[in-house]
C-alpha positions as CSV (number, residue, x, y, z in Angstrom):
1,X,87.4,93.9,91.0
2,X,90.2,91.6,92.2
3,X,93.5,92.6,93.4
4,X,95.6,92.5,90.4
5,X,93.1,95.0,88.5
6,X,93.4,97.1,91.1
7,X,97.1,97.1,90.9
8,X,97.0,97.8,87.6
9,X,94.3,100.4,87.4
10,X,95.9,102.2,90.3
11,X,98.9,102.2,88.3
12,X,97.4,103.8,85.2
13,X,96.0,106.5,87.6
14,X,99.3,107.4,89.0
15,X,100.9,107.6,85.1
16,X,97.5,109.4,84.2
17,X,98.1,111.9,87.2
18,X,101.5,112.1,87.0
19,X,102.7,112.0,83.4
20,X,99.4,112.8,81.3
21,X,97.1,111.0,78.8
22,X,99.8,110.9,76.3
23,X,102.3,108.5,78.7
24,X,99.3,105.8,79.2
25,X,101.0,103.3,77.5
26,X,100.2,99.7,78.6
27,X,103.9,99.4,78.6
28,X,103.8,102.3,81.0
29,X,101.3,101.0,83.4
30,X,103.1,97.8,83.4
31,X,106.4,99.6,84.4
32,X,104.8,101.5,86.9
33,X,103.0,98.1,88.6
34,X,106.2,96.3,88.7
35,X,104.7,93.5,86.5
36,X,105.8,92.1,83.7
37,X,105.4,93.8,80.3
38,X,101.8,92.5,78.5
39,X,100.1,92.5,81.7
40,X,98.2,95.4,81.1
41,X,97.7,94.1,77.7
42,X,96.5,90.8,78.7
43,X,93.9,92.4,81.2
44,X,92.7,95.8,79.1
45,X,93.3,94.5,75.5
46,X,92.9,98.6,73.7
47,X,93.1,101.7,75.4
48,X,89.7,102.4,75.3
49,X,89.0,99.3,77.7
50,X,92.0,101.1,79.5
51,X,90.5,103.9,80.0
52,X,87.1,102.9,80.8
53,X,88.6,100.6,83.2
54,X,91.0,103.2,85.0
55,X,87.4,105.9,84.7
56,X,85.5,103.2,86.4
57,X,88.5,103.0,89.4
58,X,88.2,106.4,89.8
59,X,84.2,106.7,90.0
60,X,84.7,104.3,92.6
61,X,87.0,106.0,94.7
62,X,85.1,109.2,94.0
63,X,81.4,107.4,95.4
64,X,83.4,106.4,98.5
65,X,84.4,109.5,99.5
66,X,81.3,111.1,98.6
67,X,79.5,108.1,100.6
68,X,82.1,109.2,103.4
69,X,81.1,112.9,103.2
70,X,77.2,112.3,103.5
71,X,78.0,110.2,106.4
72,X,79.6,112.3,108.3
73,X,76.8,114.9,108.0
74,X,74.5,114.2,110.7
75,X,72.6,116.1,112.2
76,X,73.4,118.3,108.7
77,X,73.7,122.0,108.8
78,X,74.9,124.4,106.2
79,X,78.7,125.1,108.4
80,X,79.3,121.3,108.5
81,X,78.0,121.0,105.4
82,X,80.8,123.9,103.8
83,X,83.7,122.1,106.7
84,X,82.8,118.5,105.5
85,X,83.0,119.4,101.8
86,X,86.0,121.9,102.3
87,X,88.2,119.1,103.7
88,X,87.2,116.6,101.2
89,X,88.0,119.3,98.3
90,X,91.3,119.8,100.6
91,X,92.2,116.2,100.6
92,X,91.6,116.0,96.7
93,X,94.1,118.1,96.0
94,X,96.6,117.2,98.3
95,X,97.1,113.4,99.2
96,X,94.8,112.7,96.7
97,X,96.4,115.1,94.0
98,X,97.7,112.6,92.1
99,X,94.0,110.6,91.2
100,X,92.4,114.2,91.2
101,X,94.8,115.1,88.3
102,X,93.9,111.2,86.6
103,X,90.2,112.2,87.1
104,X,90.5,115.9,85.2
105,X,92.3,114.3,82.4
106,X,90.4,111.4,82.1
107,X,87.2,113.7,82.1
108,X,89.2,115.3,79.1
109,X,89.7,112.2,77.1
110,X,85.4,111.7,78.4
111,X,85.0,114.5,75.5
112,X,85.6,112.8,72.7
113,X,84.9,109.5,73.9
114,X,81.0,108.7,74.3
115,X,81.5,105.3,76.0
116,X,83.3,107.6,78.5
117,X,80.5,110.3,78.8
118,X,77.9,107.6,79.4
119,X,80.3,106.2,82.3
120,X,79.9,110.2,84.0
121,X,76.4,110.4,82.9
122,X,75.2,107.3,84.7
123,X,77.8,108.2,88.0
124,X,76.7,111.0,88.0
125,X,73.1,110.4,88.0
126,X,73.9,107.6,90.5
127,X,75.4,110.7,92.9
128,X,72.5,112.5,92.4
129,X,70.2,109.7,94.0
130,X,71.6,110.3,97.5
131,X,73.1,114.0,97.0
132,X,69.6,115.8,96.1
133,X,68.0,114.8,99.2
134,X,71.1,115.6,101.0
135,X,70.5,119.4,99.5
136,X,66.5,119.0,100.2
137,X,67.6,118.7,104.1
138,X,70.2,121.6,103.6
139,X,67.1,123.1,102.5
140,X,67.8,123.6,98.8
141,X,64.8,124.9,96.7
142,X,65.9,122.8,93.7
143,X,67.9,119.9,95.1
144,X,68.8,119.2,91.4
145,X,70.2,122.3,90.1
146,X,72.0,123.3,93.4
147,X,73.3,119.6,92.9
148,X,74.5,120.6,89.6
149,X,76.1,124.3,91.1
150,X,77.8,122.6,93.6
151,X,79.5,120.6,91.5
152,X,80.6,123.2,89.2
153,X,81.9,124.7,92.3
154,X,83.6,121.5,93.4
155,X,85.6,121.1,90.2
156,X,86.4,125.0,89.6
157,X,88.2,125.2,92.9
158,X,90.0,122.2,92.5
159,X,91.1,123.0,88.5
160,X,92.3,126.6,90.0
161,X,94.2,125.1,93.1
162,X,95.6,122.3,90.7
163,X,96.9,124.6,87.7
164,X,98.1,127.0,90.3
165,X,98.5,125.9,93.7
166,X,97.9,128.5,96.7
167,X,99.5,127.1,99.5
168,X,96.6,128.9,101.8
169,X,94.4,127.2,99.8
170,X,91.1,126.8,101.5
171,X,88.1,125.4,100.1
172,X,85.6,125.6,102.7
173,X,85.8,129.7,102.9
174,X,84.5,129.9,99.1
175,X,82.2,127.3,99.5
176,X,80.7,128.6,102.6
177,X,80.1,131.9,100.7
178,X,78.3,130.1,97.9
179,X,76.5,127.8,99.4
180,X,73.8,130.0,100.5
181,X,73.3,131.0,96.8
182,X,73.3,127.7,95.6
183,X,70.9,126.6,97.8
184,X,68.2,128.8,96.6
185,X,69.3,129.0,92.7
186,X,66.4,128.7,90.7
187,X,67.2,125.8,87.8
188,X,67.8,127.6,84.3
């Protein structure tokens, strides 16, 4: 991805995350880059390319910091495990607050767009590759479905603290208190 794609994806995700799915407007992420109008255009000709284009940004920046997290993880334990993930889930929606929101409604958009879902699907799969032997070492009896809890806990906390922001907002108490059980769900 070369610089000026960047610029302009990063620009979609800050009219995504700021203004909604109804204010991406090629004219809008143009505005918002500082570019000339039909950039956007030139580069993402519908807004389907758009959005697959802004989806695959934000995948990107999601693996990173994902990457980041199972870095930091060594020797892994279940408390720096909870800490490690809290902070990330902190950061999310905080400083990064503004792509979080562009991820949830791009996910939206996702639901009625297949070439979308099989963007997630494959991501997501990709994620699992490194995550479920993460959660094997955490000591998960089905690295797979506590893959799949976890990040149903990942999203519902930050949905809640984005919809309704707690100011004492702290992600790593609730996941802590879960993460025993998702470690030894049984899949179903």
């Amino acid at each position: 991805m070369d610089a000026r794609q960047r610029q302009l994806l990063d620009a979609a995700i800050t009219v995504l995350g700021t203004r909604g799915t109804r204010h991406l407007t090629h004219r809008a992420v143009d505005e918002q880059a500082g570019l000339p109008i039909g950039s956007t255009s030139n580069r993402y000709r519908t807004r389907e390319s758009l959005l697959a284009g802004v989806l695959t940004r934000i995948l990107d920046t999601e693996t990173s910091a994902w990457t980041h997290l199972a870095a930091n993880l060594h020797p892994i334990d279940t408390d720096t495990f909870a800490t490690t993930l809290g902070a990330l889930v902190h950061e999310l929606t905080t400083t990064g607050r503004t792509r979080t929101l562009a991820r949830l409604a791009i996910f939206t958009e996702a639901a009625h767009q297949p070439a979308l879902q099989q963007q997630i699907a494959h991501r997501q799969q990709d994620l699992a590759t490194w995550a479920t032997p993460l959660l094997a070492a955490l000591g998960a009896h089905h690295p797979a479905t506590a893959l799949r809890l976890l990040l149903a806990l990942v999203d519902g906390l930050l949905n809640n603290q984005l919809a309704n922001p707690d100011p004492a907002f702290d992600p790593t108490a609730a996941i802590a208190t879960v993460l025993p059980a998702v470690l030894t769900a049984q899949p179903g």
